[in-house]
Structures are given as structure tokens and as C-alpha cells.
C-alpha positions, 0 to 999 in steps of 0.5 A, a space after each residue: 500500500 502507498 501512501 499519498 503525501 497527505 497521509 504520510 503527513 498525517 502518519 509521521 504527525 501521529 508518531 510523533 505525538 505518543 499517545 495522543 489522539 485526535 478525532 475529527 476532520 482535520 483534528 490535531 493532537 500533536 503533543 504526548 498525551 494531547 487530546 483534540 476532538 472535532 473538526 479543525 481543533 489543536 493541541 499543539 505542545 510538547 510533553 504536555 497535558 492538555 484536552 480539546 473539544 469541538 471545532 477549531 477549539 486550541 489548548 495551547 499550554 502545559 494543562 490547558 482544556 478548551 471545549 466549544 466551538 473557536 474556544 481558547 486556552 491559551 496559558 497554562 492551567 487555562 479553562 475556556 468552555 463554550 463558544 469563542 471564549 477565551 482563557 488568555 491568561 494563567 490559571 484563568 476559567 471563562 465559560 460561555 458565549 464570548 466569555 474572556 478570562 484575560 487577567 492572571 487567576 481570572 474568572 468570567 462565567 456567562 455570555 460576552 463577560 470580561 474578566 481582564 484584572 488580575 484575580 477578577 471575576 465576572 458573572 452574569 451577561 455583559 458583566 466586566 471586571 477590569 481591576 485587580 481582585 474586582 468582582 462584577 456580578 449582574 447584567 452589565 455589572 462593571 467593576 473597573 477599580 482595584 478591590 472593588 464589588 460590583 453587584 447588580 443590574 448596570 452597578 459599576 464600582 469605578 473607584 479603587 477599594 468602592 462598592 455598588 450594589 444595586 440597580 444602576 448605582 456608580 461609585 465614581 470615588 472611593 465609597 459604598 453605594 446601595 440602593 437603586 440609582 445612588 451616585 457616590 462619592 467620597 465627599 457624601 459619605 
């Protein structure tokens, strides 16, 4: 039997990636021990754990796991599961649609959050923590300072060390706002 260039390619691809395994059209597992599952998906490292699901998914560091359709792990210990999403940044998890974990330690769990500080966390829809160790929890929750909470439909914490919990409430300097539509400023308080 010969083999044509393609499957010679496909061959010496698969010898060199010990115990690995790719399923799917044009699925590649060209690390030891990599795992990529379904069309187009890659896990390309070496001597390396690392899991990929679905198509186009990327596992592109030492134990890094991407599952969903264009998902994105790209640092070690990353986690991204679901469509396009994204864990850019060490020991980062984003799941869901759109979902971004781009901050070291980061956290973004729902569709198009952004979690981009370091130890951030993001949950909810359009929800965004941009600071370090900032929490944004609510649709279009925004926690923009460092050590910041944002909780609540529209809250934002903007300020460093500020808190906003409720429907639209803005802490612009450092301060606590509760309610609905409170605007807080450390000269209020």
C-alpha cells in the first residue's frame, strides 16, 4: 500500500505525538498525551497535558482544556468552555458565549463577560471586571477599580477599594453605594 503525501503527513504527525489522539476532520493532537476532538481543533505542545473539544477549539499550554466551538486556552492551567471564549491568561476559567478570562487567576462565567484584572471575576451577561481582585456580578455589572464589588443590574464600582450594589448605582470615588440609582462619592459619605 502507498501512501499519498497527505497521509504520510498525517502518519509521521501521529508518531510523533505518543499517545495522543485526535478525532475529527482535520483534528490535531500533536503533543504526548494531547487530546483534540472535532473538526479543525489543536493541541499543539510538547510533553504536555492538555484536552480539546469541538471545532477549531486550541489548548495551547502545559494543562490547558478548551471545549466549544473557536474556544481558547491559551496559558497554562487555562479553562475556556463554550463558544469563542477565551482563557488568555494563567490559571484563568471563562465559560460561555464570548466569555474572556484575560487577567492572571481570572474568572468570567456567562455570555460576552470580561474578566481582564488580575484575580477578577465576572458573572452574569455583559458583566466586566477590569481591576485587580474586582468582582462584577449582574447584567452589565462593571467593576473597573482595584478591590472593588460590583453587584447588580448596570452597578459599576469605578473607584479603587468602592462598592455598588444595586440597580444602576456608580461609585465614581472611593465609597459604598446601595440602593437603586445612588451616585457616590467620597465627599457624601
Amino acid at each position: 500500500m502507498l501512501l499519498n503525501e497527505a497521509q504520510l503527513s498525517a502518519l509521521l504527525r501521529k508518531l510523533m505525538a505518543f499517545g495522543s489522539f485526535a478525532g475529527g476532520v482535520g483534528a490535531q493532537a500533536q503533543g504526548r498525551g494531547a487530546v483534540a476532538i472535532g473538526g479543525g481543533s489543536t493541541a499543539t505542545y510538547n510533553n504536555i497535558t492538555g484536552y480539546v473539544y469541538n471545532d477549531n477549539a486550541a489548548a495551547t499550554a502545559s494543562d490547558a482544556v478548551a471545549i466549544g466551538t473557536g474556544a481558547k486556552a491559551e496559558e497554562s492551567n487555562a479553562i475556556s468552555i463554550g463558544y469563542h471564549s477565551n482563557a488568555k491568561a494563567g490559571n484563568s476559567l471563562a465559560v460561555g458565549s464570548n466569555a474572556a478570562a484575560t487577567g492572571e487567576g481570572s474568572v468570567a462565567v456567562g455570555r460576552n463577560n470580561t474578566a481582564s484584572g488580575a484575580s477578577a471575576i465576572a458573572m452574569g451577561i455583559l458583566a466586566n471586571a477590569t481591576g485587580t481582585s474586582s468582582t462584577a456580578l449582574g447584567m452589565q455589572a462593571t467593576a473597573s477599580g482595584n478591590n472593588t464589588v460590583a453587584i447588580g443590574p448596570s452597578a459599576k464600582a469605578i473607584a479603587d477599594d468602592s462598592i455598588a450594589v444595586g440597580t444602576n448605582n456608580t461609585v465614581a470615588e472611593k465609597g459604598v453605594a446601595i440602593g437603586k440609582n445612588v451616585k457616590a462619592k467620597a465627599s457624601t459619605l
